[in-house]
N, C-alpha and C positions, 0 to 999 in steps of 0.2 A: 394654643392655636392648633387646630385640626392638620394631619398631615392627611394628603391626598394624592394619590398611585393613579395616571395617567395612561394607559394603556393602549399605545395609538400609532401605528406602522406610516401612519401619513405625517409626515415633519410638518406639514403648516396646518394644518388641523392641531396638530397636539400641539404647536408652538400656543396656536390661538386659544385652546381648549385652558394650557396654563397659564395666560399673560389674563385671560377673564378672572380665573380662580386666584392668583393672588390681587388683583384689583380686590378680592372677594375676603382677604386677609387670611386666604389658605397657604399653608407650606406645601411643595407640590414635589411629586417626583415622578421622571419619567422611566417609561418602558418599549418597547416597540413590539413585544410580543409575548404570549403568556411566559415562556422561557425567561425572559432579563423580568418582569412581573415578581416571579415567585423567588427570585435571587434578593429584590427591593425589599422583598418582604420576610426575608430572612434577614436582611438584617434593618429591618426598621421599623419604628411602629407607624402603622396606616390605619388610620381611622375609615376611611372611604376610598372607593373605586372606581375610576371612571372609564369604559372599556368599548373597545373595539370588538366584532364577530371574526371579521377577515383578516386574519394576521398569517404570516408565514412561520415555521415551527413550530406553534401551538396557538391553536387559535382560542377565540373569548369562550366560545362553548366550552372547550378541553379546560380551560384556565378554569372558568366558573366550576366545572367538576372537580379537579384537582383541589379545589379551595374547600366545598362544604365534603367531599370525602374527608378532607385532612381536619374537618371539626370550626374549620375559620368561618365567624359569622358578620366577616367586614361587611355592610351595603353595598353593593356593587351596582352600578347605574349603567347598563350596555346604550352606548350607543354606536346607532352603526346602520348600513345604506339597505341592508335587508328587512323589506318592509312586510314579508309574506310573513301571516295567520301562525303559518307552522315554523317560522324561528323565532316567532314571540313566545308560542305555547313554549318551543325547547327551552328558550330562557330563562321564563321563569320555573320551568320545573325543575331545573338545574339547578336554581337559587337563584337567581338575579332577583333585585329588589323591583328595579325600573327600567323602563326601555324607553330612547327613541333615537325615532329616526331620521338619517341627514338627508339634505341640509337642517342642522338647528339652533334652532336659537338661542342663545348664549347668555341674555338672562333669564328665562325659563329653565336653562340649565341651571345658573346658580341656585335658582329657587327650588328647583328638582334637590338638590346637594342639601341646600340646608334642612328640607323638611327629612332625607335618608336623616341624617346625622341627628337633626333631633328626634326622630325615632328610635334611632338607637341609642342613643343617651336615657331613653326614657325607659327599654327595654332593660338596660343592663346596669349600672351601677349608680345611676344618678347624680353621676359629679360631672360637672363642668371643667374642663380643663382650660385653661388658657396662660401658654407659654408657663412660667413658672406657680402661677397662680392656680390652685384647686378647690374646686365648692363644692362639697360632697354633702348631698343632702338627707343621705342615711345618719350622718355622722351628725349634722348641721353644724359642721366645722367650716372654716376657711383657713387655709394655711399658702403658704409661697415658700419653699425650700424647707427650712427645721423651723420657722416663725409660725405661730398662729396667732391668728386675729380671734379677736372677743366681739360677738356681734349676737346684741340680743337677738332674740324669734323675730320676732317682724321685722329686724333690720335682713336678715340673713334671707326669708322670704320675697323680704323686696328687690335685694340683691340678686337671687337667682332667677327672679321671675324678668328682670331686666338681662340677665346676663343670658339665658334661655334664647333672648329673639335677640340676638346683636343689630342696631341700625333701625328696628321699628319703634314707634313712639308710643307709648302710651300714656293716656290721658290719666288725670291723678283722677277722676272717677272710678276710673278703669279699674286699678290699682288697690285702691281702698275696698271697691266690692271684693275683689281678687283678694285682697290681704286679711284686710279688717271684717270680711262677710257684706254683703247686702242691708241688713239689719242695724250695721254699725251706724252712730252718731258722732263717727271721725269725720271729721271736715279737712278741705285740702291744706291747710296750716301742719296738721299729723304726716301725711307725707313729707313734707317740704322737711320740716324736722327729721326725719329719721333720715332722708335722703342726706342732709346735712352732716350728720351723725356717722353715716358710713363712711362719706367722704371723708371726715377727719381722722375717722379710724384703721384706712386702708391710701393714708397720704402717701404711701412712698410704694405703692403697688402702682409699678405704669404699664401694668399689660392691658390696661381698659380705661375707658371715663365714662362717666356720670354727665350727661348732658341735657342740661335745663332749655325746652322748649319752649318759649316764655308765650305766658295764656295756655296755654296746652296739657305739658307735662312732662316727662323723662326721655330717653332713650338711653341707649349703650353703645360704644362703641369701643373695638379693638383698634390697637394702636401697633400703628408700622414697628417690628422692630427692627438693627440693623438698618 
């Protein structure tokens, strides 16, 4: 599961900003200014950024600097009430990924967050993480603490290509061009199988499910924990 650094001097904004993101199955932590920011993140690991411009003791510019000086290539998503040309330009030159501006909307924020995070998954290591579970696609391992799973190629393919969009459906068409090529003469009976196959092989993994859209196709979803 993604952890995500909150960075927001307005208490019900940032109450709001975190009660959306874990609806969103995000672990969240907060900050009220770059200063308690860069303490969280000493001692945590943060996948993603969500931030404020106007804060007191250091604000989201200063924070965004302090961050790509020191090398860190977290996403960092400003939001915040400054709508002028020239604090967009500074943001992103600074290194911000994305910006917007309030009031906003709250599931376009979510959808903001997932496409940062799958970005950066896509940039840097290629594993999926979730809770103790890891799909690392360099490796084409799946493993959860010292256990690893045996999952042939196209189980492991299917796997991450669902585990990739948590919550979007895709159709066993979809799937099959995606997996098996365009060209293939696998028919949806091959998915359904192999789907099967995963499930039985990763039965005692409860950081996710496999969810049969019946006539349709698949999804994924992450699973509350605690």
């Amino acid at each position: 599961m993604f952890n995500i650094l909150v960075v927001e001097d307005d208490k019900n904004l940032r109450k709001l900003i975190v009660t959306y993101l874990k609806r969103g199955h995000y672990n969240t932590y907060e900050a009220i200014n770059g200063v308690e920011a860069l303490d969280v993140l000493d001692k945590n690991y943060i996948d993603l950024i969500v931030s404020d411009l106007m804060m007191p003791e250091m604000d989201g510019f200063e924070l965004i600097k302090e961050l790509r000086t020191s090398k860190y290539k977290i996403p960092i998503l400003i939001v915040t009430a400054k709508s002028d040309i020239q604090d967009k330009k500074q943001g992103f030159l600074l290194g911000a990924d994305d910006y917007m501006v309030k009031p906003i909307n709250m599931e376009e924020m979510l959808l903001r967050v997932q496409v940062l995070l799958r970005r950066s998954q896509s940039a840097n290591e290629k594993k999926i993480r979730i809770g103790d579970f890891v799909l690392d696609y360099n490796q084409m391992s799946a493993t959860k603490k010292e256990k690893t799973y045996s999952l042939a190629h196209k189980e492991f393919l299917l796997l991450y290509k669902l585990l990739s969009s948590p919550d979007t459906i895709f159709t066993r068409q979809e799937l099959i061009e995606e997996i098996w090529g365009l060209d293939s003469e696998s028919d949806y009976r091959t998915v359904d199988v192999h789907i099967k196959r995963i499930r039985k092989k990763l039965e005692n993994v409860d950081e996710f499910e496999i969810v049969t859209i019946h006539g349709v196709g698949y999804k994924s979803i992450i699973c509350k924990r605690g």
